[in-house]
C-alpha positions in Angstrom: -43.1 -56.9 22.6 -44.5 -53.4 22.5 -44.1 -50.9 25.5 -47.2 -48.6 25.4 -47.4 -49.5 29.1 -44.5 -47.0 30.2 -45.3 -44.6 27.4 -48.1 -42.9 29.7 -46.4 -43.0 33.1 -43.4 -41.3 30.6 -45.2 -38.5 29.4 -46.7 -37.6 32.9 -43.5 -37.2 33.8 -43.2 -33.8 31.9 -44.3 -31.1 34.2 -43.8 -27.4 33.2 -42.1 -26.0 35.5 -40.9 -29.4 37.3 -38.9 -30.7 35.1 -38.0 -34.1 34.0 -34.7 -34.6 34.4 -33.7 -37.1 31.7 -30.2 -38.1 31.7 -28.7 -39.9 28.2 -27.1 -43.4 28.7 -24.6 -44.6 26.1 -24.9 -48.7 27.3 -26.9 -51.2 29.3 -24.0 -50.5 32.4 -24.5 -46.4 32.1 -28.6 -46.9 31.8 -28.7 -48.9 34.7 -26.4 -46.7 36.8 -28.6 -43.8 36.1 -31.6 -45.6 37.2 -29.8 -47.0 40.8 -29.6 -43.1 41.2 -32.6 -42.6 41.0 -34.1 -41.0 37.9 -37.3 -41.5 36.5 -36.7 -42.0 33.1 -33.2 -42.8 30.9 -32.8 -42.1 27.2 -30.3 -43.2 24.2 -27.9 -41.0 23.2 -26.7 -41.3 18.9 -23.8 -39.4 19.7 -22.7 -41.8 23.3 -23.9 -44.8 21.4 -21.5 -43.9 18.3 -18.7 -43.1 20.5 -18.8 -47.5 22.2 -18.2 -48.3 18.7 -15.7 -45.7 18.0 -17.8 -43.5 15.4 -18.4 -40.0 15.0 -22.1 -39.3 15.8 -24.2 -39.9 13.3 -22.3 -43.3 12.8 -25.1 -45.6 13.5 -27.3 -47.7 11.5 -31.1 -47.2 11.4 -30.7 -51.5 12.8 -28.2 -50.6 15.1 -30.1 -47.8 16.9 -33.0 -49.9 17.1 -31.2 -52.8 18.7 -29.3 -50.3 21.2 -32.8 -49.2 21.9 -33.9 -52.8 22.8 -30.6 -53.3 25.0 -31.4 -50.0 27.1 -34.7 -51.1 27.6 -34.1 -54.2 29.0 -31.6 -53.6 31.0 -33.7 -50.7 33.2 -37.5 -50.7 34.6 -38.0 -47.1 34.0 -39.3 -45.7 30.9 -36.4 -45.5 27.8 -36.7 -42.5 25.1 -34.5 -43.9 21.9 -32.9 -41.0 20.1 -33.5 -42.0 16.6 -32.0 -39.3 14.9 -34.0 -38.3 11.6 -35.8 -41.2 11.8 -32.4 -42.7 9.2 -34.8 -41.5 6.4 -35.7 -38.9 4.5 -39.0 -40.0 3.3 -42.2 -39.7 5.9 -42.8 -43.6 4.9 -39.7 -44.9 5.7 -39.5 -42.5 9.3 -43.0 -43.8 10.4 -41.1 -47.7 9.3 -38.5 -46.9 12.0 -40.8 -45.4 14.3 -42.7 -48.7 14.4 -39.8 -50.7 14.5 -38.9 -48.6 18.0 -42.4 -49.8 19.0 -41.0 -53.3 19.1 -37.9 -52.6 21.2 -39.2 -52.0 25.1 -38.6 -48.0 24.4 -41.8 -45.7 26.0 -40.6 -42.6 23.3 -38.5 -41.9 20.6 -37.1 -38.8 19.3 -37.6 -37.6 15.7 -35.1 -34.5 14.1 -35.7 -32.4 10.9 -31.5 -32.1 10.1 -31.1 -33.5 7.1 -27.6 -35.0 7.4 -26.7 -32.8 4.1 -23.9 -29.9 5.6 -25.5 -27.7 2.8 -29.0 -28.0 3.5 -29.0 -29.4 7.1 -32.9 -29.1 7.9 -36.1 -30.5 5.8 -38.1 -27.9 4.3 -41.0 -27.0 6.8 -43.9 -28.7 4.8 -41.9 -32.4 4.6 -40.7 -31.8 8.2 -44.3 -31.6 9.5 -44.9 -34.6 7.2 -42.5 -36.4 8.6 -43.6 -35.7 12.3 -47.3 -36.8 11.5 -45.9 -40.0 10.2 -44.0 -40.9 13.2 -46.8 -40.3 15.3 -49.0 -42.3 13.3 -46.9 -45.2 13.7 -45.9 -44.6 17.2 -49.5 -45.9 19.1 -48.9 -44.6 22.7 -45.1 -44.0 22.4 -44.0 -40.4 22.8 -43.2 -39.1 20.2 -40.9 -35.7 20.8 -40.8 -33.8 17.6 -36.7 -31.9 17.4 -36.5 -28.8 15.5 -32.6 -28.4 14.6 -32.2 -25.2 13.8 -29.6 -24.3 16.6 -27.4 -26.6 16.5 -26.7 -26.5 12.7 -26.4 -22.0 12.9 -30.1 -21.0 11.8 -30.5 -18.9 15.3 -34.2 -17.6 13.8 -36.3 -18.2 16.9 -39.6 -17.4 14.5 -38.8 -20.3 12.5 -38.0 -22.5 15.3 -41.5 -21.7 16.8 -43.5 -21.9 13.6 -41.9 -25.4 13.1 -42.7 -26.7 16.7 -46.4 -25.2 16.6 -46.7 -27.1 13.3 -45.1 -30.2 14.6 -47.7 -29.8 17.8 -50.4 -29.8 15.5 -49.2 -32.8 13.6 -49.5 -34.8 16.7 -46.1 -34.7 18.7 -46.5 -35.0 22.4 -43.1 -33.2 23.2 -41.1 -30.4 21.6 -37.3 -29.8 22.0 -35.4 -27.2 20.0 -31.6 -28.0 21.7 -29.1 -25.4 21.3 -31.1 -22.8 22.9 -29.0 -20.9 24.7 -31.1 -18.4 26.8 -33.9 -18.4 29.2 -35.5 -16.0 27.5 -35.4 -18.3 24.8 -37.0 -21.3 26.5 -39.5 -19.2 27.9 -40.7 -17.6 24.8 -41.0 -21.1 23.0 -43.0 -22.5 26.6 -45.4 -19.8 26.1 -46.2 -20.1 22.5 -46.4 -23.7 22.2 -49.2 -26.3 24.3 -46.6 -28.8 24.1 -44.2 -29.9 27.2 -41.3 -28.6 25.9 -37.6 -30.5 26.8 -34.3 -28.1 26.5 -30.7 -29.2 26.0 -28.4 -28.4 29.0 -25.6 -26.2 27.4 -22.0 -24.6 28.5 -22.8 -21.3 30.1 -26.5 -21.6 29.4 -29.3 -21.8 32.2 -29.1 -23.8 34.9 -31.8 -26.7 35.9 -33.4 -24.2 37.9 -33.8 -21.5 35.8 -34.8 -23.5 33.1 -37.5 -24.9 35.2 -38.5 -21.0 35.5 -38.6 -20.6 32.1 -41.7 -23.4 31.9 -39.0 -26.2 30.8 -41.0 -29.6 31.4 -37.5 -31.9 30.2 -34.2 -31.4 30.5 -31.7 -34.0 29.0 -27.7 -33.7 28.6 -27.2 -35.2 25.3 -23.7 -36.9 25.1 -22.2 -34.9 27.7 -22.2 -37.9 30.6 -20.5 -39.7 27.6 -18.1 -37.3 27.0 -17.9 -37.2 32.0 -17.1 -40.5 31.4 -14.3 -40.8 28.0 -12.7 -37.9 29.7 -12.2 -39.2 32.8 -10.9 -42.6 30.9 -8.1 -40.0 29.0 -7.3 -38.5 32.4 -6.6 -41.7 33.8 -4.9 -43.3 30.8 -2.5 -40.2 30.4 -1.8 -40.3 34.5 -0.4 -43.7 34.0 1.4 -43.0 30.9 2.9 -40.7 33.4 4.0 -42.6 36.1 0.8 -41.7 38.3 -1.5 -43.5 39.9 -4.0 -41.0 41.5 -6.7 -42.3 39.0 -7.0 -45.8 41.1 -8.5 -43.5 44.0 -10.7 -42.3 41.7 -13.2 -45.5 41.6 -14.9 -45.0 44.8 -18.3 -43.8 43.2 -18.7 -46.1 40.7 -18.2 -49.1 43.2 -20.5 -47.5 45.5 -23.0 -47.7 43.3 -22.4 -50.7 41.1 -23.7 -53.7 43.5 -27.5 -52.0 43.0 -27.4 -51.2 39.4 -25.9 -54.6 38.6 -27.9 -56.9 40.6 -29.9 -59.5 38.8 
């Protein structure tokens, strides 16, 4: 089965300066929690996933992604954006192979990054990157395909590189541009402005707020693993409180339960 039929109503949902606001789901439970509350649209998250089977991110399989993919997708009627990570290869054939792999899984997008997974060279050389966007998007037919430009998150803070990679990305056919780890509005609103792209933005510690991103001409705004992280924190709260003789953590259900009976139904 093939889900170009949520890929449009997907994409629509970008609006600069309304912002999707695309939380990350680690399981089937999480995805469909998300969407009981409400939002539009879920997607996968490699680091969330890896953490369920007790991994460090970049931990998954290119099959297991895909199948995580499938499981999200099922479990929710709102549009899924898989994270795929590089695409789990270096070579522009092989990405565009995963890429329509994802087409087969129920996902409306998919996410493609230029890190390289090598600590000493962590992101492709521009003209390969570009080569590998333009083969996802070959292969993706009317999935989304958001093109990821790494440079912030692996210490390459050069803001003209980071927009000459997601103009060239734009022109090899990506539908939406993210460059997480920005850190400033200024920041998002520079790369808004220089790009004809909807552009999605990583919510960071002591960065700009929802709002301000949607200022800056954000059209996305996702969280990453950071629900996943909510969620394992609140388990190591709980689990130390017992091993403590408390048991102020059984009070602490009440919004989970309240939700629950929706999400899970059927």
């Amino acid at each position: 089965m093939t889900t170009d039929r949520l890929a449009p109503d997907f994409l629509a949902l970008h609006r600069p300066g309304d912002p999707l606001l695309l939380p990350n789901a680690w399981d089937a439970g999480s995805a469909r929690i998300l969407a009981a509350l409400g939002f539009a649209a879920v997607a996968t998250t490699s680091s969330g996933f890896a953490a369920t089977l007790g991994r460090p991110d970049g931990g998954v399989t290119r099959a297991e992604a895909l199948e995580h993919a499938a499981a999200l997708a099922a479990a929710v009627d709102v549009p899924v954006s898989a994270d795929l990570e590089n695409g789990f290869a270096d070579s522009p054939a092989d990405v565009a192979r995963t890429v329509a792999d994802a087409r087969l899984t129920g996902v409306a997008g998919c996410s493609i990054e230029d890190h390289t997974g090598n600590e000493d060279d962590p992101v492709y050389e521009r003209g390969l990157a570009v080569e590998r966007v333009a083969a996802a998007v070959e292969a993706a037919g009317d999935l989304v395909v958001t093109a990821r430009c790494e440079n912030h998150l692996y210490g390459r803070d050069d803001l003209t590189d980071t927009i000459g990679r997601l103009q060239a990305y734009q022109e090899a056919g990506a539908d939406v541009l993210f460059a997480p780890g920005l850190h400033d509005a200024a920041q998002v609103a520079t790369v808004c402005r220089e790009v004809d792209r909807p552009v999605s933005v990583l919510l960071v510690r002591g960065g700009p707020t929802p709002a301000e991103l949607a200022a800056a001409g954000a059209a996305r705004i996702s969280v990453g693993g950071t629900f996943a992280w909510n969620a394992l924190s609140a388990l190591v709260d709980a689990a130390r409180e017992l091993q403590a003789g408390g048991t102020a953590f059984l009070d602490r259900t009440g919004p989970a339960r309240d939700v629950m009976p929706a999400a899970f139904r059927g």
